[in-house]
C-alpha positions in Angstrom: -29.3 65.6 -30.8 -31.7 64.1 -28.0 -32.0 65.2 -24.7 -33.8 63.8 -21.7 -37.8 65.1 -21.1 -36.8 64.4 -17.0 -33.7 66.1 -15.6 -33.0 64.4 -12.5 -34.6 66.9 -10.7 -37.6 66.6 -12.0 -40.7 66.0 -10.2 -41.1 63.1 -12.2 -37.5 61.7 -11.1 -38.0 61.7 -7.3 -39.1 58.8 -6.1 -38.6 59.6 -2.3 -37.2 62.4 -0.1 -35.5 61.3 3.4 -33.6 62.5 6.5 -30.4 62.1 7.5 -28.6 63.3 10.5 -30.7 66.5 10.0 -29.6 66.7 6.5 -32.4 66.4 3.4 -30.8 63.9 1.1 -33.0 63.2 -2.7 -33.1 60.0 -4.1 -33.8 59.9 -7.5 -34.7 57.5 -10.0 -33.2 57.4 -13.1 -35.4 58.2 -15.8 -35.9 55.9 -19.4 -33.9 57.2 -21.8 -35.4 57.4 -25.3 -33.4 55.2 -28.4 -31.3 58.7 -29.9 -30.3 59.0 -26.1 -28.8 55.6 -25.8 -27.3 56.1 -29.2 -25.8 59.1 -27.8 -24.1 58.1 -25.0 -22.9 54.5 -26.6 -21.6 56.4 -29.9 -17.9 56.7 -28.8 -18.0 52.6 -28.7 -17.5 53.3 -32.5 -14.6 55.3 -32.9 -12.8 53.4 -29.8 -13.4 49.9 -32.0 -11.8 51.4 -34.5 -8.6 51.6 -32.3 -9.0 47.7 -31.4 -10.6 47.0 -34.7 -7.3 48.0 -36.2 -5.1 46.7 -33.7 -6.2 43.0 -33.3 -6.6 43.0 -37.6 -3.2 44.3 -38.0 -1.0 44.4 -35.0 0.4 40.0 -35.7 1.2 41.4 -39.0 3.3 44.5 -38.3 5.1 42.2 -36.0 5.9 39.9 -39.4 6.8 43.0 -41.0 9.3 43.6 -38.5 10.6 40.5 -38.4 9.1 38.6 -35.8 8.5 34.6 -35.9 5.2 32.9 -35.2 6.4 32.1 -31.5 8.0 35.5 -30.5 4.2 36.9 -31.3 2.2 36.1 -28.0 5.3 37.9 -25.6 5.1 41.0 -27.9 1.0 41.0 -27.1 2.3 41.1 -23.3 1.5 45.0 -23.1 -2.0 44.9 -23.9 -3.3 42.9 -20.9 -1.2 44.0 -18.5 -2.1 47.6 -19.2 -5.5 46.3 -18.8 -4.9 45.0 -15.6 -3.2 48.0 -14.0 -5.3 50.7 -16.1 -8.6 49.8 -15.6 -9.3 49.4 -12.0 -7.6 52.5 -11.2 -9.7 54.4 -13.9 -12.6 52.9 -12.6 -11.8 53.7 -9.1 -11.1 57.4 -10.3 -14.1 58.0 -12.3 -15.8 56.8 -9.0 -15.0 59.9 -7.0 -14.5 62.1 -9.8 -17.0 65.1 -10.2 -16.7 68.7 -12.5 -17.6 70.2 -15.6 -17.4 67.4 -17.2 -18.9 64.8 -14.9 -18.0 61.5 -13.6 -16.8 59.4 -16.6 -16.5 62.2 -19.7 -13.1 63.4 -18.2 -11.4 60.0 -19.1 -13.8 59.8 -22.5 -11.6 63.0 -23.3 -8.4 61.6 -22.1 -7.9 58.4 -23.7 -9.2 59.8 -27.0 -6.6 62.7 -27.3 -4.2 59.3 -25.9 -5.2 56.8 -28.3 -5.5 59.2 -31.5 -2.0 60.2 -31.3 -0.3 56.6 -31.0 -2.7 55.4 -33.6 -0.8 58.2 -35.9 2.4 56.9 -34.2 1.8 53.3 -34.8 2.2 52.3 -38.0 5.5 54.2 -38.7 7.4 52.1 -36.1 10.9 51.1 -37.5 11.5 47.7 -35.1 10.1 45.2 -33.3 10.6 47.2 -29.9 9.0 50.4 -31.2 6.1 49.0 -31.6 6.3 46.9 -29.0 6.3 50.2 -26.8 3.6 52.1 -28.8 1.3 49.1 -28.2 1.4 49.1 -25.0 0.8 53.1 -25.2 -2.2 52.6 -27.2 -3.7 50.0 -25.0 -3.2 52.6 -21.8 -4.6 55.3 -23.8 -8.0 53.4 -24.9 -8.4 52.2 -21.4 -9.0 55.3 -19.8 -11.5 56.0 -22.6 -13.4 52.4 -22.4 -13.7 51.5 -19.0 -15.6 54.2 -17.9 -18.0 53.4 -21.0 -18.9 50.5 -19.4 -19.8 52.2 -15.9 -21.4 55.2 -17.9 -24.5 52.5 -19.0 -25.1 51.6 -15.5 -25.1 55.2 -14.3 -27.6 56.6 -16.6 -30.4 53.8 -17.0 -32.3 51.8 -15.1 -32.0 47.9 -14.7 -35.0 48.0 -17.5 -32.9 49.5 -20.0 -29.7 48.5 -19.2 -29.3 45.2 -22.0 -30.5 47.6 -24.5 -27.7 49.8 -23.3 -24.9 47.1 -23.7 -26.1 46.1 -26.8 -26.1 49.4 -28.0 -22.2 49.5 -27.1 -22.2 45.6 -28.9 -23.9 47.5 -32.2 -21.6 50.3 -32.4 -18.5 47.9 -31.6 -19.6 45.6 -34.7 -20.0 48.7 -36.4 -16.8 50.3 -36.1 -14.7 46.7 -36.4 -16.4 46.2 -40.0 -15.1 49.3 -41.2 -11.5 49.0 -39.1 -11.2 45.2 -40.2 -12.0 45.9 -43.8 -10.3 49.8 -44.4 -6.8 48.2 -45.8 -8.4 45.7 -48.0 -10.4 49.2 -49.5 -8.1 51.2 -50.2 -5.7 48.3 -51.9 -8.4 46.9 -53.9 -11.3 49.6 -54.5 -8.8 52.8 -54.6 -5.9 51.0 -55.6 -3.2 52.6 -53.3 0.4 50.6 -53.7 3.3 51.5 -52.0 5.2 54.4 -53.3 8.6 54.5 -55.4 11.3 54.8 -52.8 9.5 53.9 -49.6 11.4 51.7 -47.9 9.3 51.4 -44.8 8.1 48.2 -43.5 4.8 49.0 -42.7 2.6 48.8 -46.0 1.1 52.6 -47.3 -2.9 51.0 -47.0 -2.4 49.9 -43.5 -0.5 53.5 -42.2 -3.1 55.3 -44.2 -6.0 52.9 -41.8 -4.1 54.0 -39.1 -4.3 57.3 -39.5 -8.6 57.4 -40.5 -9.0 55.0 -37.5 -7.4 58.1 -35.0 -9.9 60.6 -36.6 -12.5 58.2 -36.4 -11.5 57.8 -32.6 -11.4 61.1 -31.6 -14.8 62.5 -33.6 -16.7 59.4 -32.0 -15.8 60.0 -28.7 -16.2 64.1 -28.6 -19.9 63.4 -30.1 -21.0 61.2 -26.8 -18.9 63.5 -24.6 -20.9 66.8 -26.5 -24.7 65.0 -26.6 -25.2 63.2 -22.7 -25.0 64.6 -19.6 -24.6 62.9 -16.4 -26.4 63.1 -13.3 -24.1 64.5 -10.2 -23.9 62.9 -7.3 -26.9 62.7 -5.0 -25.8 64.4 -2.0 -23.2 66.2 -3.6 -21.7 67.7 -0.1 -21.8 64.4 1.1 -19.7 62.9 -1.7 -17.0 65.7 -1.3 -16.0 64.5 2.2 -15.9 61.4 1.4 -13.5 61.8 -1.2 -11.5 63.9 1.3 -11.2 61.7 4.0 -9.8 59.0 1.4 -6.9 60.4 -0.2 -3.7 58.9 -0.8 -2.3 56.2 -2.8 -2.2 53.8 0.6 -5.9 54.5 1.1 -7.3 54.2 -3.3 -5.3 50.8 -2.7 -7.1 49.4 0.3 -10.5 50.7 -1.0 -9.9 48.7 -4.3 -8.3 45.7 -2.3 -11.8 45.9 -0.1 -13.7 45.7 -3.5 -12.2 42.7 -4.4 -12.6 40.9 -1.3 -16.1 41.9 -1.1 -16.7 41.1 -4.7 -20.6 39.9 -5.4 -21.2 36.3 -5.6 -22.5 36.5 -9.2 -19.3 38.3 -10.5 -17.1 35.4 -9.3 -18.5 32.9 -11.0 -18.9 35.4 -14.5 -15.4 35.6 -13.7 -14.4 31.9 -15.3 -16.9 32.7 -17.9 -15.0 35.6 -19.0 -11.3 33.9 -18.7 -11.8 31.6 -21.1 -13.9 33.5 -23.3 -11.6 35.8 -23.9 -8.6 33.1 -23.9 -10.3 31.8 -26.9 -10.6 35.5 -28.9 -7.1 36.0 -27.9 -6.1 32.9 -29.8 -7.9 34.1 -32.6 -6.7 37.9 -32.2 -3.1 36.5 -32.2 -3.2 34.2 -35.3 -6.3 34.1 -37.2 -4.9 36.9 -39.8 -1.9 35.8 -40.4 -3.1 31.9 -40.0 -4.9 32.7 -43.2 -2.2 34.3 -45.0 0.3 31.1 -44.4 -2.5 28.3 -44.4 -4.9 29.4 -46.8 -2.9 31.5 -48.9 0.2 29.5 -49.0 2.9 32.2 -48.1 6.4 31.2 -47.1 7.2 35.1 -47.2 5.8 38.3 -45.3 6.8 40.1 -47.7 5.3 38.4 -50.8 2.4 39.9 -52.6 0.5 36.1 -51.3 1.2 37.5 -47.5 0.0 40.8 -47.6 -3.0 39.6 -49.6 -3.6 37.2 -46.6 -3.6 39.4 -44.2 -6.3 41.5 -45.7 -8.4 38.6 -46.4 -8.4 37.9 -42.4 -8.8 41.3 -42.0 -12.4 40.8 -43.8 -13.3 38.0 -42.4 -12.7 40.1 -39.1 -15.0 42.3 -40.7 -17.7 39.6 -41.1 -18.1 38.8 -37.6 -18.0 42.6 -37.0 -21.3 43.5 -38.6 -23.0 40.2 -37.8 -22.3 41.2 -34.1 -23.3 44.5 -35.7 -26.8 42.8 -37.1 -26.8 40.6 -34.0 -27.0 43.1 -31.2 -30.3 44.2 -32.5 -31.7 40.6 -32.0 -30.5 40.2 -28.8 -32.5 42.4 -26.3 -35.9 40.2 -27.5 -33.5 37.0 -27.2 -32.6 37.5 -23.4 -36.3 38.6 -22.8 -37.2 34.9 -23.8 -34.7 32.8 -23.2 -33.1 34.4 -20.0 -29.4 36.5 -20.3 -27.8 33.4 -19.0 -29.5 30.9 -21.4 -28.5 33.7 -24.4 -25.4 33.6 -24.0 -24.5 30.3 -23.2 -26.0 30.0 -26.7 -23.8 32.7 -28.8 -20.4 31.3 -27.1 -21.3 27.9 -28.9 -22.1 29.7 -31.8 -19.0 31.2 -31.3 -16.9 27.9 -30.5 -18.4 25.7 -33.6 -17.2 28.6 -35.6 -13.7 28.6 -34.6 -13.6 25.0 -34.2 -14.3 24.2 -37.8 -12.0 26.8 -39.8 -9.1 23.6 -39.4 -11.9 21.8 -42.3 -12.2 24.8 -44.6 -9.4 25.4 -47.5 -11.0 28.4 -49.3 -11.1 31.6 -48.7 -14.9 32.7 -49.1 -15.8 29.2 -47.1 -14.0 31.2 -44.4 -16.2 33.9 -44.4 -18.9 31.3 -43.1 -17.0 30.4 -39.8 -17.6 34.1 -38.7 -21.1 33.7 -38.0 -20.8 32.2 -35.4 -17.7 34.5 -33.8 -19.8 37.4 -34.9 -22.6 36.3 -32.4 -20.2 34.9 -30.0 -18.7 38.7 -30.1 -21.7 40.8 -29.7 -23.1 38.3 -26.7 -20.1 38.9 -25.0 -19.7 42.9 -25.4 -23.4 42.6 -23.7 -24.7 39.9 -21.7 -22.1 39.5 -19.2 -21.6 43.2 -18.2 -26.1 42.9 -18.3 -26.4 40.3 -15.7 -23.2 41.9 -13.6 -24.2 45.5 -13.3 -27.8 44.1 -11.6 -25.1 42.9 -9.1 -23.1 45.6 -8.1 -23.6 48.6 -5.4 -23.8 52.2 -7.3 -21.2 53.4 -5.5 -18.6 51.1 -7.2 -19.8 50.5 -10.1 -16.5 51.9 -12.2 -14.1 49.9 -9.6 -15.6 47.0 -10.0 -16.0 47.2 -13.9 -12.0 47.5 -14.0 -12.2 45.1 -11.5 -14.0 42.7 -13.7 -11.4 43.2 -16.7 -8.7 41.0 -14.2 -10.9 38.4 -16.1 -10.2 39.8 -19.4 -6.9 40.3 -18.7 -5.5 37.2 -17.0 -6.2 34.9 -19.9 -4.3 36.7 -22.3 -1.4 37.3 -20.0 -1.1 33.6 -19.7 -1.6 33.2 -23.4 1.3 35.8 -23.9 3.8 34.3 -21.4 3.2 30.4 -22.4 1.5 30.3 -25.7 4.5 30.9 -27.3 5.7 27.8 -25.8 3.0 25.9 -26.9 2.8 27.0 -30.6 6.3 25.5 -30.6 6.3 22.0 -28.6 2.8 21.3 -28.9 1.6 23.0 -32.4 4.5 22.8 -34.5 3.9 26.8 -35.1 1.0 26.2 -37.0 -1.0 28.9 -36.5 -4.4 27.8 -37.4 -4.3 25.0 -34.9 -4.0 28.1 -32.4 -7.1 29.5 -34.1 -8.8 25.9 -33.2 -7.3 25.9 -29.8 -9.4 29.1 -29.3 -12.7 27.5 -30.3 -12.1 25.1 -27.6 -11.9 27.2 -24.9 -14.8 29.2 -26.0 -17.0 25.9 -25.9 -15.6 25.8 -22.0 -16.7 29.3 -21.4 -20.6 28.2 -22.7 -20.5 25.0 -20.0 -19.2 27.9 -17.1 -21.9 30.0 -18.0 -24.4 27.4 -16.7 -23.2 28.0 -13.2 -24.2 31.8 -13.2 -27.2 32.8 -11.5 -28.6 36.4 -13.1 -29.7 38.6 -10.2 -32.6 39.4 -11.3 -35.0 38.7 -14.1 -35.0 41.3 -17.4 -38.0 43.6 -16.8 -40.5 42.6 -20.1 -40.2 46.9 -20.4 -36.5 46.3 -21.3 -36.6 48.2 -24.9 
């Protein structure tokens, strides 16, 4: 365990003293962090991956289990986003004024861990389409409080220098803990040969409860490591900071001052915001159907509960882990990139990576061809865990930092509402429910997201000491 050669008060970490209404306020600056430091304090990335990493993999197919049809798929997705929408800002906001024992952001670390762990236990032994309908949208709440914060967390502790290092630290450990989520069921069927046992009548298959229940350890342990190994720095006038949080207290007033946010929003965040919508409208599509595209249209099954069905499923479930650990491989890569070619010009370049990937899985018939098309997703993925939340934290004011990263979820959010409300629709009238045109569909809107991200103008140019 690494800890920081300059506590923020330091000599080394002043970088001016002044006066204020008679009262001595220090300004510090924040001090590098070393590589096992930003390890540290990106760690619980991994174990809250494996809570998505298992969700997106399996969640379509646990529907099927239950019963659901292609179209009724998207409007059972519903919870996640809108949880996202309500949970996030309001975390943020929180974590803002939030100081104690455990700091600013480690509170909701803790939280959402405890949260998330239990409904990932809960998950897979839902009996109907309802059940796990409501434990979804549980889970989601529960791994929002721990994952917004982690995003604000970055921008607290290092400098602009370091931050894209810090992001793709977060983008490493995501890849990281998506491999090993995407690809647990397909283990434990095929390398320790677990089957369903005599008598079990539950629709949820034994591999995918038993990934259920690693991914919730795996959550938990994760998170309590970066919790245990980084501190953070209080605020700077500590007194000051108190009263403020005094004088606005009240549901009314959180409200207006998150309202106020938004209206001031930064220039550069409203036009990331497109960027994001359709980014993340495309690797909804995919979320929604890729896994189970690939057990009906490359697999052949007619029946979710043929041995062709579940085999599918897996299968999609590694190729989710193939664009997991290139994003993991990628995110090393991609510091160096954005010092050469600019954060705006490097990700313009992953999304079409990301977009000719998608785009050509409608061409390919066999199943290790497949594994090809996730390349491109895979640097797609780790691009946009990094780049985007890179250029916006150069934009925002410290003091809303959280706020505005919840803030800047709406545009995660909104896309997949809208996919989950009229997708459905479309899978029906437009795509005859076949669900690897949906997977296409997704490549297409990925390709728009690269265009948008010409219009974005980076606040300021990556120091060449960005490690």
């Amino acid at each position: 365990m690494s800890t920081s050669k300059t506590e923020p008060g330091g000599t080394a970490a002043i970088a001016s003293r002044t006066v204020s209404e008679s009262r001595t306020v220090t300004h510090f600056r924040k001090p590098e962090k070393s590589f096992w430091q930003i390890w540290n304090m990106s760690f619980g990335f991994l174990g809250i991956q494996f809570g998505w990493g298992l969700q997106m993999a399996n969640m379509s197919a646990i529907y099927e289990y239950l019963g659901a049809r292609a179209d009724q798929i998207p409007i059972l997705w519903l919870a996640a986003p809108l949880t996202g929408m309500i949970i996030q800002p309001i975390i943020g906001h929180a974590s803002d004024r939030t100081w104690g024992p455990l700091g600013r952001r480690r509170p909701y670390f803790l939280t959402g861990a405890i949260l998330s762990s239990l409904m990932l236990v809960f998950m897979p032994n839902a009996s109907a389409l309802w059940m796990a309908a409501g434990m979804l949208w549980i889970l989601d709440a529960s791994i929002n409080v721990s994952m917004e914060p982690f995003r604000a967390f970055v921008a607290d502790l290092l400098p602009e220098g370091q931050r894209t290092s810090g992001f793709a630290m977060q983008s490493l450990f995501i890849g990281l803990g998506a491999v090993v989520a995407s690809v647990l069921p397909w283990v434990l069927t095929n390398w320790f040969h677990m089957q369903q046992a005599a008598g079990d009548t539950r629709a949820v298959p034994t591999v995918t409860r038993l990934s259920f229940y690693m991914g919730a350890a795996a959550f938990f342990g994760a998170v309590m490591w970066t919790i245990l190994t980084t501190k953070e720095y209080p605020p700077e006038d500590l007194e000051a900071f108190r009263q403020a949080k005094a004088q606005k207290t009240g549901l009314g007033a959180n409200a207006r001052e998150i309202l106020t946010a938004i209206a001031e929003m930064p220039e550069t965040m409203r036009r990331l915001g497109p960027v994001q919508l359709c980014t993340w409208l495309g690797l909804f599509c995919m979320w929604l159907y890729f896994p189970v595209a690939v057990a009906h249209n490359i697999f052949g099954a007619s029946d979710t509960h043929s041995p062709q069905y579940q085999a599918g499923v897996q299968w999609g479930g590694n190729c989710f882990a193939v664009y997991s650990f290139v994003c993991f491989l990628f995110s090393f890569a991609l510091p160096g990139l954005a010092r050469r070619l600019g954060r705006k010009h490097t990700h313009t370049l992953c999304l079409l990576c990301g977009a000719a990937g998608l785009m050509s899985v409608m061409m390919i018939h066999n199943k290790y061809t497949l594994l090809l098309t996730m390349v491109g997703v895979g640097i797609a993925w780790a691009s946009t865990l990094s780049m985007p939340y890179a250029v916006l934290a150069a934009s925002l004011p410290p003091a809303r930092t959280g706020v505005y990263m919840g803030i800047f979820n709406f545009f995660i959010v909104t896309p997949e509402i809208l996919a989950s409300l009229f997708f459905g629709w479309i899978m029906i009238h437009l795509l005859g429910n076949n669900r690897m045109y949906a997977v296409v569909a997704g490549g297409v809107f990925m390709l728009i997201a690269a265009a948008l991200m010409q219009r974005v103008k980076d606040p300021r140019t990556l120091s060449v000491q960005d490690a």
